[in-house]
C-alpha positions in Angstrom: -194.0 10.3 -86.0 -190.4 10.5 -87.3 -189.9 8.8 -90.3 -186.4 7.6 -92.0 -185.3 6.2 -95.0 -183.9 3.3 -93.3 -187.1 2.7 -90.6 -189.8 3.8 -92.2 -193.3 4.6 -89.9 -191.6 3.0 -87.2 -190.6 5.7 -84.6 -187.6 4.3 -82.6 -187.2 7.6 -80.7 -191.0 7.8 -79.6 -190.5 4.0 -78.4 -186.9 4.8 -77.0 -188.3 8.0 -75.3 -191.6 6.3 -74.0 -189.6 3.5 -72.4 -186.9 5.4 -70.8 -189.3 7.5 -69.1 -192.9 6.9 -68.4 -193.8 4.7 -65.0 -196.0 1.7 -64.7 -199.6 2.8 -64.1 -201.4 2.9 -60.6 -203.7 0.0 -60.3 -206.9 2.7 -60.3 -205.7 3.5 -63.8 -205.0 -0.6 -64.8 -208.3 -1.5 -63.7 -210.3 1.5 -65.9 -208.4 0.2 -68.9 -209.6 -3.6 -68.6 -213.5 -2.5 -67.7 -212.8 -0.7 -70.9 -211.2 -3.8 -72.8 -214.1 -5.9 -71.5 -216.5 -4.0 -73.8 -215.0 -6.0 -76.5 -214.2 -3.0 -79.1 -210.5 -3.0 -78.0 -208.5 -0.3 -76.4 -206.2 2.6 -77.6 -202.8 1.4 -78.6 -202.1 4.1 -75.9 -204.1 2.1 -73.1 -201.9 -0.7 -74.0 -198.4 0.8 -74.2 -200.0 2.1 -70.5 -200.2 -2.0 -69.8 -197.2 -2.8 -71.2 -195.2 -1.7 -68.1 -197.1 -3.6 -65.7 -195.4 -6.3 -63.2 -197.3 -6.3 -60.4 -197.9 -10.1 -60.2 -201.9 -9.2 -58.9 -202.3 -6.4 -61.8 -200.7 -8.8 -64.3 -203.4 -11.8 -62.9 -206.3 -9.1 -63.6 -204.9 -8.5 -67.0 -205.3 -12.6 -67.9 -208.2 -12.9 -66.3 -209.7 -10.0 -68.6 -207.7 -12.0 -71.8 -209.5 -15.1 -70.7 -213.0 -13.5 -71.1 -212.2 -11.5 -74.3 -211.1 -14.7 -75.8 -214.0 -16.5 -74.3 -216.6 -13.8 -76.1 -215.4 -13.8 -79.1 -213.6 -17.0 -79.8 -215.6 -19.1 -77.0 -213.4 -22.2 -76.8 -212.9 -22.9 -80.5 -209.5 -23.3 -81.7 -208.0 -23.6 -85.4 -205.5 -26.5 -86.5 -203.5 -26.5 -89.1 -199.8 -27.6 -90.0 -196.8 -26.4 -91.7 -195.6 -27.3 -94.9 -191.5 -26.9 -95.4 -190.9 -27.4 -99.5 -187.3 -25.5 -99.8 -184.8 -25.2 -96.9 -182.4 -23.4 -99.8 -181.6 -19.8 -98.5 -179.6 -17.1 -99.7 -180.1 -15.3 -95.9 -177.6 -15.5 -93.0 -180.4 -14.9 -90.8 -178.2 -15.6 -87.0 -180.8 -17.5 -85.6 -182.1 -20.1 -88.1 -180.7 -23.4 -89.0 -181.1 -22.5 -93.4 -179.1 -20.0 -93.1 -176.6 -19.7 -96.2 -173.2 -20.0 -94.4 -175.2 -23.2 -92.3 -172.5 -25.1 -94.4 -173.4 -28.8 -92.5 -177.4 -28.5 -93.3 -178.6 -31.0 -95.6 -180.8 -28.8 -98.0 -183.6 -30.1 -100.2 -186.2 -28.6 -102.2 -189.3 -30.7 -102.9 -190.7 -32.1 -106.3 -194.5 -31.7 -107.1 -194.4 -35.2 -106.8 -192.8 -35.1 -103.0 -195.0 -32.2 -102.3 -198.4 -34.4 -103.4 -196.6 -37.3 -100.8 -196.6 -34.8 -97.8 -199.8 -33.7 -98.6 -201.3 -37.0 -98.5 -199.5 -37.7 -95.1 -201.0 -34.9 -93.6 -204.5 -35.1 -95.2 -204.2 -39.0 -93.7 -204.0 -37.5 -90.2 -206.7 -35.2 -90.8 -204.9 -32.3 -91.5 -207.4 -29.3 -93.7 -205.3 -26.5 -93.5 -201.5 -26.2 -94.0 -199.0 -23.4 -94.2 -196.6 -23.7 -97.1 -192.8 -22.0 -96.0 -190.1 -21.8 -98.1 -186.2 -20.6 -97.4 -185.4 -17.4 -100.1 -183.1 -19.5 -102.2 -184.9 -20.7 -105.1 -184.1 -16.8 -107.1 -186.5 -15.9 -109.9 -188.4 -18.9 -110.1 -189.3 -19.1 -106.5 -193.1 -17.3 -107.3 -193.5 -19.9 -109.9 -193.0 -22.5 -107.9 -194.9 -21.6 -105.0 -197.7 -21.5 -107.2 -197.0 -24.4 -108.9 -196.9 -26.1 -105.0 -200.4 -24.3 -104.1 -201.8 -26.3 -107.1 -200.1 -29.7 -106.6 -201.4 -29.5 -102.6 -205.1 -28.2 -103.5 -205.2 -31.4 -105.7 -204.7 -33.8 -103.6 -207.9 -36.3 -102.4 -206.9 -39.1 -100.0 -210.2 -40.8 -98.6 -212.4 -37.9 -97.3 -209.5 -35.6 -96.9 -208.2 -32.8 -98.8 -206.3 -29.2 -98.0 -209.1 -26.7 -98.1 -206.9 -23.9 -96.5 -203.5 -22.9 -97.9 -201.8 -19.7 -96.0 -198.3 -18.8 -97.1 -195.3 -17.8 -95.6 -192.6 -16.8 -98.5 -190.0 -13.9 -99.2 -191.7 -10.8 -100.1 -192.8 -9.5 -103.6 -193.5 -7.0 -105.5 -197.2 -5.9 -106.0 -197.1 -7.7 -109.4 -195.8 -11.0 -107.1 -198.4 -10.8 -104.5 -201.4 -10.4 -107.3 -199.6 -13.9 -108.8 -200.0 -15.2 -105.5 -203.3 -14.3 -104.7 -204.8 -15.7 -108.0 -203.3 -19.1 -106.7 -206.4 -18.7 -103.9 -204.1 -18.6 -100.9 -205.8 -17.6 -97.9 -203.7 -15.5 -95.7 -200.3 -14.3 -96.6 -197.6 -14.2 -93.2 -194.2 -12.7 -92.7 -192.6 -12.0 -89.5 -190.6 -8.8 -89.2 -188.8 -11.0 -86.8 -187.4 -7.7 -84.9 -188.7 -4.1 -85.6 -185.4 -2.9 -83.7 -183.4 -1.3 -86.5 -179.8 -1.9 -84.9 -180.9 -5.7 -84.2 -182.1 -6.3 -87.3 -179.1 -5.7 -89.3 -176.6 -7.1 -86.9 -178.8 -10.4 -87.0 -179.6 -10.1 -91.2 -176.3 -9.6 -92.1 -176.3 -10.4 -96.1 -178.8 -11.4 -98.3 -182.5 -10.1 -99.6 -183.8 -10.1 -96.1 -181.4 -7.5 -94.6 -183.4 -5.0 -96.5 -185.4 -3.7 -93.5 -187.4 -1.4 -94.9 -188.5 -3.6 -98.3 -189.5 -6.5 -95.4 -191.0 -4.1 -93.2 -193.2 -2.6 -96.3 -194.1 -6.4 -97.5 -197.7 -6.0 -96.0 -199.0 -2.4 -98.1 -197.7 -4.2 -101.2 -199.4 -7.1 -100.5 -202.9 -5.1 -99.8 -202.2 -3.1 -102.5 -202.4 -6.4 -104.4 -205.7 -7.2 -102.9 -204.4 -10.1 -100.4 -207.0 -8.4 -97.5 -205.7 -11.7 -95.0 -201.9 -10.6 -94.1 -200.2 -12.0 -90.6 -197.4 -10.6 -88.8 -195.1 -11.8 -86.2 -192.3 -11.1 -84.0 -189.6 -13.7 -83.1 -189.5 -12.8 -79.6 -185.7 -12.8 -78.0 -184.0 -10.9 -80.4 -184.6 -7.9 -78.7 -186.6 -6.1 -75.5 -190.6 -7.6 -76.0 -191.7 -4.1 -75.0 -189.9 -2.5 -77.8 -191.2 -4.8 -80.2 -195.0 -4.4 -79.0 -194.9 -0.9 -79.3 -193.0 -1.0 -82.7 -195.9 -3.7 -83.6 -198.7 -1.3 -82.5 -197.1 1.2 -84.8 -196.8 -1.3 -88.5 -201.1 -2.2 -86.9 -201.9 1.8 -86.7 -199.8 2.8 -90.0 -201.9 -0.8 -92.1 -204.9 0.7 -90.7 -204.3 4.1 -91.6 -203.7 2.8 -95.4 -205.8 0.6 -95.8 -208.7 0.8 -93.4 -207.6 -2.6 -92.1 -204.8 -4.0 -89.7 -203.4 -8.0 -89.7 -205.7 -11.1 -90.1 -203.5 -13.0 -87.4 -200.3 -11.9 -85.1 -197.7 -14.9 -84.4 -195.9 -14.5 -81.3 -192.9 -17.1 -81.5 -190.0 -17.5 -79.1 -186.7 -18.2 -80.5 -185.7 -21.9 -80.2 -182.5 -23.7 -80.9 -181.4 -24.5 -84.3 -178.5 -26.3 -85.3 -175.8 -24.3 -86.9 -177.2 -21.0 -85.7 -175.4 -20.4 -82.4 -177.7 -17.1 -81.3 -180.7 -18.8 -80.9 -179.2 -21.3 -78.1 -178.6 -17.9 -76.1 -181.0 -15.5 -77.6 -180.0 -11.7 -76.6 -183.2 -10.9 -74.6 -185.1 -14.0 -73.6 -188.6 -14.1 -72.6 -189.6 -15.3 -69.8 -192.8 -17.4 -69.5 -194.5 -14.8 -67.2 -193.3 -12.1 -70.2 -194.6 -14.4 -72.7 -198.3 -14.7 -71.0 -198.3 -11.0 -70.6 -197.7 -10.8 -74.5 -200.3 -12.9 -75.6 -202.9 -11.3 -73.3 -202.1 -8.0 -74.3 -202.3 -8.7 -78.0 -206.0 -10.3 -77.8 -207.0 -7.5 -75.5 -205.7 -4.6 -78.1 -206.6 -6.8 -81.0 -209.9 -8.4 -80.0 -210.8 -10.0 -83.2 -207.3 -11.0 -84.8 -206.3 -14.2 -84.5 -202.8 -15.0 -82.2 -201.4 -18.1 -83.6 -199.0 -20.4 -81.1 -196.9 -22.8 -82.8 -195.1 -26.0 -81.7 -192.1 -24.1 -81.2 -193.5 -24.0 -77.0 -194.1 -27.5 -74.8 -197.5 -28.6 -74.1 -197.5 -26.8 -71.2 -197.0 -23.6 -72.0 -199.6 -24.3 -74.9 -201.7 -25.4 -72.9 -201.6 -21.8 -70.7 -201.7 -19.6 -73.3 -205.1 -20.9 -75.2 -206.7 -19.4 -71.9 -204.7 -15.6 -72.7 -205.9 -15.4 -76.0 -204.4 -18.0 -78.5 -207.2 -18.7 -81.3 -204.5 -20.9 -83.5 -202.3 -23.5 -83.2 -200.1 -25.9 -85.5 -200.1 -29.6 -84.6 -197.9 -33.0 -85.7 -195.7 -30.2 -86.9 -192.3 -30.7 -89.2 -190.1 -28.1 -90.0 -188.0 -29.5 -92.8 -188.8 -30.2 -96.3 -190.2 -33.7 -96.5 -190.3 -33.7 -92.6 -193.9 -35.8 -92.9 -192.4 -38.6 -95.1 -188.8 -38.6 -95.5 -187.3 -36.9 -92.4 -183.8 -36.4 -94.1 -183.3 -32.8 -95.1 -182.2 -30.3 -91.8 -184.7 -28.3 -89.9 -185.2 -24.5 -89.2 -185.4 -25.2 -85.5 -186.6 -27.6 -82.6 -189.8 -27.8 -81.9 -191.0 -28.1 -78.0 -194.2 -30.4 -78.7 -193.6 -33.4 -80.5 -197.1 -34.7 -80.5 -199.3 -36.1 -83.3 -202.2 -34.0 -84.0 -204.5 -36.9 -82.6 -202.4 -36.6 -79.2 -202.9 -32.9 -79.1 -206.9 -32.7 -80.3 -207.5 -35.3 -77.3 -205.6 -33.0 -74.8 -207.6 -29.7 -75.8 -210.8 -31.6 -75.9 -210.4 -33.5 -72.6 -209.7 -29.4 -71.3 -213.0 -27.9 -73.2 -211.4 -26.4 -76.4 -213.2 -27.2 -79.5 -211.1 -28.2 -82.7 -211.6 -26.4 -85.8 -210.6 -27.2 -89.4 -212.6 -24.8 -90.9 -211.9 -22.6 -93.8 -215.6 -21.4 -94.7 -215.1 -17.7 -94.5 -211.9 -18.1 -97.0 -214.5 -19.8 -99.6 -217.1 -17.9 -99.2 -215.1 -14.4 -99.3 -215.7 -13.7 -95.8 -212.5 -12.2 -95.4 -210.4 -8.4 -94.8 -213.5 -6.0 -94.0 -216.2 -8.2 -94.6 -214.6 -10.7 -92.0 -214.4 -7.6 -89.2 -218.1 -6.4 -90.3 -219.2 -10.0 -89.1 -216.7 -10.3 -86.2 -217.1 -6.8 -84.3 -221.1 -7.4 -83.7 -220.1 -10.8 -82.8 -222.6 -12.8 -85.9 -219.5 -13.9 -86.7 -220.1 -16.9 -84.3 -223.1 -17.6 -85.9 -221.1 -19.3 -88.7 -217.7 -20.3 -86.6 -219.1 -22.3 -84.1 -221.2 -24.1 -85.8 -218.5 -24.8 -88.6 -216.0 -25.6 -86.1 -218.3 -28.6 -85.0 -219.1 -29.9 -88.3 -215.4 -30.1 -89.0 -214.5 -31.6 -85.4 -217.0 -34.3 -86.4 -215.6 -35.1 -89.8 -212.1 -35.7 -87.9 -213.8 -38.2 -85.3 -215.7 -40.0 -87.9 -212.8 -40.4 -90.2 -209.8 -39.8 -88.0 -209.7 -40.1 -84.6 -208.4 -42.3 -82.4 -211.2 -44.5 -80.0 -209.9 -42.3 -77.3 -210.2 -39.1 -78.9 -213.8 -40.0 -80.7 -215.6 -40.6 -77.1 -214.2 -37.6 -75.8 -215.0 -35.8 -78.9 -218.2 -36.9 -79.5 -219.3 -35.4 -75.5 -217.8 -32.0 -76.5 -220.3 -31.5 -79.7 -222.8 -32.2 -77.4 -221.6 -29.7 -75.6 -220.9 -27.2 -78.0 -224.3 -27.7 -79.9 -226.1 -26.3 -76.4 -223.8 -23.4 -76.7 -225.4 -22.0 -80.3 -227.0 -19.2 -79.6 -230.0 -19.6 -82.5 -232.1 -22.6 -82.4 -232.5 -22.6 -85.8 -229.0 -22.8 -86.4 -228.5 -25.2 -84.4 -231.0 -27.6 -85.8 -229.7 -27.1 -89.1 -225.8 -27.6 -87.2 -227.6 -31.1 -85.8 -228.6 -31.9 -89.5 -225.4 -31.5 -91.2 -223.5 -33.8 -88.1 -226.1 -36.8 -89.2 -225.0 -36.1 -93.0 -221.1 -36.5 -91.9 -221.9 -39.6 -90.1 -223.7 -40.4 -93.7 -220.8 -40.1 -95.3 -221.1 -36.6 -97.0 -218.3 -34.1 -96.0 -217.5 -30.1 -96.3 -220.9 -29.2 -94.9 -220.9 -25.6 -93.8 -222.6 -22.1 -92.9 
C-alpha cells in the first residue's frame, strides 16, 4: 500500500489502477462469490472489489437476492429506530454541500440551552423515541466537548411518562485521544463521523477552509477514538461527491487498516445520498449522482462484505426507496426526523438539508410492520457492555439473536402499549405474535412471553 502524508492508508493509485483496468467478472466467477457470502462469515474485500463492477441487471438481482438472505440470517426482520438530535447549527466549515456552512450568510443559526435541549428530549421521548443521535456544527471552539457532555447529561435525564433516552450515539468534530476518553465517560454508545469522500482531490475542493479540511486528522478520527476505548465507531460516505466505486474501495481500505489496529472494524456504515440544502448550491447538482439501481447495489454489497455491521438509512431517501433497501441489508433507520436545532419544538433555526420522508415515527413503524419488519428500541447490549469484540463474539455464531430478537419485541410492545396509534397497536400486536414463534429457544421465549405481560403491567426496560 502507498502511503502519504496527505492520504494516509488510503491508496488512491491501487484504487485508480484497479478501476482503470480490471473487467467485470464472468457470471461463473459472481456466482462462487455469493455461495461463498451465503456462509455468513463475509467475503474478501477482494471478492467484493470483484462485485463492485457488476451491471449485469440478472447478476446484480442475484447479488440482492443473496443481501436479502444475509440480512434475513442475521438481522431476521428486526430493525432499529432512533432519531437525530440537532443542538448547534454554528460552523466554522465551508463544507460545499451543507446548509451550516460558515459563508451560509442567510441561515438562521442557533445553539440550544440545556433547558431547550431537556424540551426536545421530551418531544421525542412523547413519540416514543429511546435512542437519539446528538449532531452538532464545529462552531462552538474550545468549549464544544464540554458542552456535548453537558447535552449527553441534560438528555439521559429526562423521564416523561414511561419514556426516557436509553441510547445516545454521537456525531461531533473529531478529538484528540484525551477528547474522545471525555466523551466516552459521558456513556455515549457509538461515536459516528463520515469521511464524507475518501477522494483526496474532492475532498479539498469541497472542504475548502476550516478544521475539517484537514483530511488526514478526519480520516484518522476512528484510531484515536479506539485508542480512547470508544470500541462502537460508525463511518459513512456522502455518496455524490465523487465515483461510489472509488469510495467503496477507499472504505474497504479505512475497514482493513481499523482492523489491522485494532482487531476490530466499524460498529455501523451510513450510506447517505447528498440532498439539497439551502445555501449550498453543490448539493442541488451533486458531481457524481447515484442512481437508485447504484444505490441498491451499495447497500447490498456492504451487508454482504460486512455481515454483522449495522447499515443505517436515514430520512434523507423517500419511503420508497426506504422501503427497498431494508430488504438489501439496512439494519437502522431514523424516523420523525429534524435536522435543525430545536427542529422537534421550535422549528425556527435553518436546516442541514431536506429530508425525503416527512413521516412521524408512528406513520413509519405502521408501514414496516404492515410489511413484516419488527421495530426495535433496544439498547441492551450498550448497558450490559455487549459491545466492540464482545458484540462480534456473540454476533458471528449467531447467539447474538438470542438476546436481539427477543429485546426487540419487548421494546416494540412498550411503544404499542404506551404509544401507538389504534392502527399501529393491532397491527403490532399480530407481528409479536409472530415474532414470538420465530425464537429459536423455548425457554427464551417463555421467559420473552413473561416480560410482554409485565409491560402490559405497567413495568418497563425489561430485557435479556
Amino acid at each position: 500500500m502507498v502511503l502519504t502524508k496527505e492520504t494516509g492508508f488510503i491508496d488512491h493509485e491501487r484504487i485508480y489502477n484497479y478501476l482503470a483496468n480490471t473487467k467485470p467478472p464472468e457470471k461463473k466467477e459472481v456466482e462462487e462469490i455469493l455461495a461463498h457470502a451465503r456462509e455468513l462469515k463475509g467475503i474478501s474485500f477482494e471478492e467484493t472489489e470483484k462485485l463492485l463492477l457488476v451491471e449485469d441487471n440478472e447478476l446484480l438481482e442475484e447479488i440482492f437476492q443473496t443481501a436479502n438472505y444475509i440480512k434475513n440470517e442475521i438481522y431476521g426482520k428486526r430493525l432499529v429506530l432512533f432519531a437525530p438530535l440537532y443542538v448547534s447549527n454554528l460552523c466554522n466549515n465551508d463544507c460545499a454541500y451543507c446548509g451550516f456552512r460558515v459563508s451560509n450568510r442567510k441561515l438562521k443559526r442557533a445553539t440550544l440551552t440545556v433547558e431547550q435541549v431537556k424540551k426536545e428530549v421530551e418531544e421525542l421521548v412523547s413519540e416514543g423515541h429511546k435512542r437519539v443521535l446528538l449532531v452538532s456544527g464545529e462552531g462552538l471552539g474550545e468549549t464544544a466537548l464540554d458542552y456535548t457532555v453537558r447535552c449527553i447529561d441534560a438528555i439521559y435525564s429526562v423521564k416523561k411518562g414511561n419514556g426516557e433516552i436509553r441510547r445516545i450515539n454521537v456525531n461531533i468534530a473529531p478529538l484528540s485521544v484525551d477528547g474522545f476518553k471525555k466523551l466516552k465517560a459521558a456513556k455515549i454508545g457509538t461515536y459516528q463521523l463520515f469521511q464524507e469522500t475518501y477522494h483526496y482531490p474532492t475532498y479539498k475542493k469541497v472542504h475548502p477552509r476550516g478544521p475539517k479540511s484537514d483530511y488526514l486528522y478526519h480520516l484518522t478520527a476512528m484510531d484515536r477514538a479506539f485508542q480512547a476505548g470508544i470500541d462502537d465507531v460508525g463511518v459513512g460516505i456522502l455518496f455524490g461527491l465523487y465515483d461510489y466505486k472509488f469510495e467503496i474501495l477507499a472504505l474497504l481500505q479505512h475497514i482493513k487498516h481499523l482492523e489491522k489496529e485494532f482487531g476490530l472494524g466499524p460498529h455501523t456504515i451510513s450510506v447517505p445520498r447528498i440532498e439539497p440544502a439551502n445555501g449550498a448550491p453543490l448539493s442541488f447538482e451533486p458531481p457524481y449522482p447515484v442512481s437508485d439501481r447504484d444505490f441498491k447495489k451499495i447497500i447490498a454489497l456492504l451487508r454482504i462484505t460486512v455481515p454483522y455491521t449495522g447499515i443505517i438509512l436515514s430520512t434523507r431517501e423517500t419511503p420508497e426507496m426506504r422501503r427497498e433497501a431494508f430488504s438489501l441489508g439496512v439494519s437502522q433507520i431514523s424516523a420523525g426526523s429534524r435536522t435543525n436545532p430545536g427542529g422537534y419544538t421550535a422549528k425556527e433555526a435553518g436546516e442541514q438539508f431536506s429530508l425525503g420522508d416527512h413521516r412521524s415515527i408512528d406513520e413509519v413503524i405502521y408501514d414496516i410492520s404492515k410489511m413484516g419488519y419488527l421495530p426495535s428500541f433496544c439498547t441492551a447490549c450498550y448497558r450490559l457492555g455487549r459491545t466492540g469484540l464482545d458484540f462480534m463474539d456473540l454476533a458471528k455464531p449467531g447467539l447474538i439473536k438470542l438476546y436481539c430478537l427477543p429485546n426487540a419485541i419487548t421494546t416494540f410492545k412498550e411503544y404499542l402499549v404506551d404509544y401507538a396509534s389504534e392502527k399501529t397497536k393491532k397491527v403490532g400486536e399480530k407481528l409479536i405474535e409472530k415474532m414470538l414463534k420465530e425464537i429459536p429457544s423455548e425457554k427464551v421465549r417463555e421467559k420473552t412471553i413473561k416480560y410482554l405481560k409485565t409491560i402490559e403491567n405497567g413495568e418497563r426496560d425489561v430485557y435479556l
